[in-house]
C-alpha positions as MATLAB code, in Angstrom:
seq = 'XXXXXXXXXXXXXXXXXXXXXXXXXXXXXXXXXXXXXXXXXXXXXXXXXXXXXXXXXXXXXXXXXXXXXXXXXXXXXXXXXXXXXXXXXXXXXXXXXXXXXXXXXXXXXXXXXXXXXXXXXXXXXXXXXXXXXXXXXXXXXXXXXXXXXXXXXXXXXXXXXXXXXXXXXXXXXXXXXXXXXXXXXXXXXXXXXXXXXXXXXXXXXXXXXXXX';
ca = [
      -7.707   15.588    5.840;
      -4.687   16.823    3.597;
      -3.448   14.045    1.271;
      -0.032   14.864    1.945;
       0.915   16.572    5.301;
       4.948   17.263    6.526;
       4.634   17.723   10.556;
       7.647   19.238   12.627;
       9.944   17.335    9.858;
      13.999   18.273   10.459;
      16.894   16.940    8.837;
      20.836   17.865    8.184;
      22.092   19.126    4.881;
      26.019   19.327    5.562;
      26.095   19.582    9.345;
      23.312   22.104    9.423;
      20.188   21.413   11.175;
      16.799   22.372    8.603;
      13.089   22.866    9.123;
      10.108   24.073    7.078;
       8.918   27.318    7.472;
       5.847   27.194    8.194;
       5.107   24.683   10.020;
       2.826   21.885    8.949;
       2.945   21.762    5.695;
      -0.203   20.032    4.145;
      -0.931   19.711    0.371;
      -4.745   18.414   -0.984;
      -5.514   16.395   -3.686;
      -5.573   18.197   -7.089;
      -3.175   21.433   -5.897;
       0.336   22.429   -6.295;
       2.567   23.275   -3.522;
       6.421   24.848   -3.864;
       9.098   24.595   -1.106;
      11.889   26.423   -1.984;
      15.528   26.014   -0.831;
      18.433   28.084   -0.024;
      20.439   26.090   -2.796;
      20.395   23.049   -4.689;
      22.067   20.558   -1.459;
      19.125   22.284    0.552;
      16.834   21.040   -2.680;
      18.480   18.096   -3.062;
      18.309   17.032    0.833;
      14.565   17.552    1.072;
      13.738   15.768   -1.941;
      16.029   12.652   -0.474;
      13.964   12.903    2.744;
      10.713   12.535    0.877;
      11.691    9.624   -1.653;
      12.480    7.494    2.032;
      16.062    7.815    0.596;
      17.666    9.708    3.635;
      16.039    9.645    7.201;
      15.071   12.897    9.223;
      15.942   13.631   12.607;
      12.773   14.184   13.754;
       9.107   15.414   12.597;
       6.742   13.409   10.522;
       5.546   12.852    7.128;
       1.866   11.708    6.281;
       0.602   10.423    3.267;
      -3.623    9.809    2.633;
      -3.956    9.545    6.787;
      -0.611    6.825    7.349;
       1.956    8.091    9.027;
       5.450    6.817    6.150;
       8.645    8.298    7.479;
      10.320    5.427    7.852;
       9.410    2.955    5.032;
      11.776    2.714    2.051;
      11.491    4.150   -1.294;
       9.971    1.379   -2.965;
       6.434    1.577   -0.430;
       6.317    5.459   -0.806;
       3.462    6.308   -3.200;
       5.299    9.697   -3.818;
       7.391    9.700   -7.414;
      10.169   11.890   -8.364;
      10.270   14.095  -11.754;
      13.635   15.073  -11.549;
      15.129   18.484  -13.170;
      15.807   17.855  -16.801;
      13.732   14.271  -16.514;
      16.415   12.172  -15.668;
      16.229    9.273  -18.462;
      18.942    7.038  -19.995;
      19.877    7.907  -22.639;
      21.411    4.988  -24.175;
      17.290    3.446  -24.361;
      14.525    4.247  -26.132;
      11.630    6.367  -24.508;
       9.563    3.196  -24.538;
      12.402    0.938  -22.438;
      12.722    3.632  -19.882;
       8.942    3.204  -19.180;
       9.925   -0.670  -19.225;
      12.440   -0.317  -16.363;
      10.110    2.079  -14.614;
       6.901   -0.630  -15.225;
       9.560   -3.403  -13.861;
      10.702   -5.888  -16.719;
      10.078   -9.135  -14.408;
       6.032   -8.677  -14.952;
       4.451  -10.049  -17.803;
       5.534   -8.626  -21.342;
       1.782   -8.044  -22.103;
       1.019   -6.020  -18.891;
       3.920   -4.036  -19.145;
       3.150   -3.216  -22.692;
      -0.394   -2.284  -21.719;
       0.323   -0.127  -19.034;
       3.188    1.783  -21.113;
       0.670    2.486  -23.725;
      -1.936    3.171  -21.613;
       0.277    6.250  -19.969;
       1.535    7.061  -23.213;
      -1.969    7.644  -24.686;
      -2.829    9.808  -20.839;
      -0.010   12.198  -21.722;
       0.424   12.245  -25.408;
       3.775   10.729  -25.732;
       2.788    7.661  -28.501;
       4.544    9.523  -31.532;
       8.058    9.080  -29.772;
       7.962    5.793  -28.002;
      11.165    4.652  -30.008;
      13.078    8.350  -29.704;
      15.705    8.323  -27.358;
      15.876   11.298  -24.994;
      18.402   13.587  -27.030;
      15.785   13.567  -29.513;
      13.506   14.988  -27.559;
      12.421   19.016  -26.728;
      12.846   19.615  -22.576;
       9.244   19.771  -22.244;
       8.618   16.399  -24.186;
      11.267   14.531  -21.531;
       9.541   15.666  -18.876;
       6.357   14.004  -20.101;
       8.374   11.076  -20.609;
       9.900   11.311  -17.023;
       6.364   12.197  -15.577;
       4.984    8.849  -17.847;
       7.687    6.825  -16.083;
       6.350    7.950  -12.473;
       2.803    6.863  -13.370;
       4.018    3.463  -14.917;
       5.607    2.658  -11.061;
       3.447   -0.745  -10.004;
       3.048    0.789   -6.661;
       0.366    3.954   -8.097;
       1.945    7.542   -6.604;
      -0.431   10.119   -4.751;
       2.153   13.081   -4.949;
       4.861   13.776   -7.754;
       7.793   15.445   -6.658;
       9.091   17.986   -9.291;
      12.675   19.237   -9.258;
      13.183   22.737  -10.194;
      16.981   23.464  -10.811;
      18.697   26.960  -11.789;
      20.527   25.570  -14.851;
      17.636   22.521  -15.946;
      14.674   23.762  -17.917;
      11.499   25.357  -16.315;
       9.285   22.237  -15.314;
       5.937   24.288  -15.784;
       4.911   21.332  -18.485;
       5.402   18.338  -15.761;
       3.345   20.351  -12.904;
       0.717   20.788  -16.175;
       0.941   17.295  -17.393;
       0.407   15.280  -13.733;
      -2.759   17.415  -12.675;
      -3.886   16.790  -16.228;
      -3.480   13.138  -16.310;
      -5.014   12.619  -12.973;
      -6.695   15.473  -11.201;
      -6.331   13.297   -7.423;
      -2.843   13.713   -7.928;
      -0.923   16.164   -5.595;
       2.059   17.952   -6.923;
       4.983   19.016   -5.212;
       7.827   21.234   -6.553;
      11.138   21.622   -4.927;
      13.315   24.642   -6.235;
      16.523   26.536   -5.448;
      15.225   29.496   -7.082;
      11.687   30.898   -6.146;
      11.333   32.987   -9.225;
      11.333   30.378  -11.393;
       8.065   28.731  -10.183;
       6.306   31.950   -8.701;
       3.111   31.373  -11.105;
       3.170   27.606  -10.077;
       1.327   27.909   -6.755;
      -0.784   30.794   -4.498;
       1.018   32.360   -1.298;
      -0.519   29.816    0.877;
       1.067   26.602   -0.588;
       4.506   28.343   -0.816;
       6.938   26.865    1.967;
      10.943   27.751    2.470;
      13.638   25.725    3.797;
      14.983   27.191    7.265;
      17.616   26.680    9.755;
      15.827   25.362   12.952;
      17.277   28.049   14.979;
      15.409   30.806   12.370;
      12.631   32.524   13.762;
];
């Protein structure tokens, strides 16, 4: 059984009516998948649809064998990596783990679990940087860190891929690195970009249903 499988899914990016091409899509443990888009609202939408923060119209999605198309964001175990990582930058890389590792738990078990991630994916020398004073590649660890600090533990990461942002080669490197049962998903407006990223059989595109 797939870890993560997307069955008949359909959903409306600006009055338009999309679909996944082909159809299921299913994703194992441990491999990469890419679906690209037409454009970053296409991108955008899909992403939204996964997170549990927009609703399809139809079609379901499946997550370790239970069906979660309708729960909210905060009961997915899917994460999002967005393009060019996303943090505040008014904090320090260590309080955006905080946020991420909710403040309202114990100080210690925060603090444990922040250094515990930070040690998985090398990011200790730069806990008290703030994001400008960071490479791209080193705030997407940081991003990819906050995912992993969630309380709820994620299955999939969801990486965005965005003409414009960075390549996020380093985040699909760094989450199969720190934890080979994870299952990564990119979503990109530009195919080229991520063409090394996964074979021809985990590569998906974003159609109109109508599309043959």
């Amino acid at each position: 059984m797939p870890l993560l499988k997307i069955d008949g899914l359909t959903w409306d990016t600006h009055g338009a009516r999309r679909r996944l091409s082909p159809d299921p899509l299913t994703l194992d443990p441990g491999r990469t998948a890419v679906v690209v888009a037409r454009g970053p609202a296409d991108a955008d939408a899909f992403a939204d649809i996964l997170l549990g923060l927009e609703m399809p119209v139809g079609g379901r999605i499946g997550l370790d064998g239970h069906e979660i198309t309708m729960r909210p964001p905060a009961e997915r175990e899917i994460g999002l990596v967005p393009a060019g990582a996303g943090l505040l930058p008014h904090l320090t890389v260590e309080r955006n783990l905080a946020l991420a590792a909710r403040d309202d738990l114990a100080p210690s078990f925060v603090q444990g679990r922040i250094a515990f991630m930070a040690r998985r994916l090398d990011i200790q020398g730069f806990l008290r940087s703030r994001p400008h004073e960071l490479a791209h590649d080193e705030r997407l660890s940081v991003a990819l860190a906050r995912v992993l600090c969630r309380p709820l533990p994620v299955k999939v990461v969801v990486i965005e891929d965005r003409t414009g942002c960075g390549p996020c080669h380093a985040a699909v490197s760094g989450a199969l690195g720190a934890d080979p049962g994870l299952a990564v998903l990119v979503v990109t407006d530009d195919g080229t970009r991520v063409a090394s990223l996964a074979s021809p059989s985990c590569l998906w595109e974003i159609a109109d249903v109508d599309e043959p």
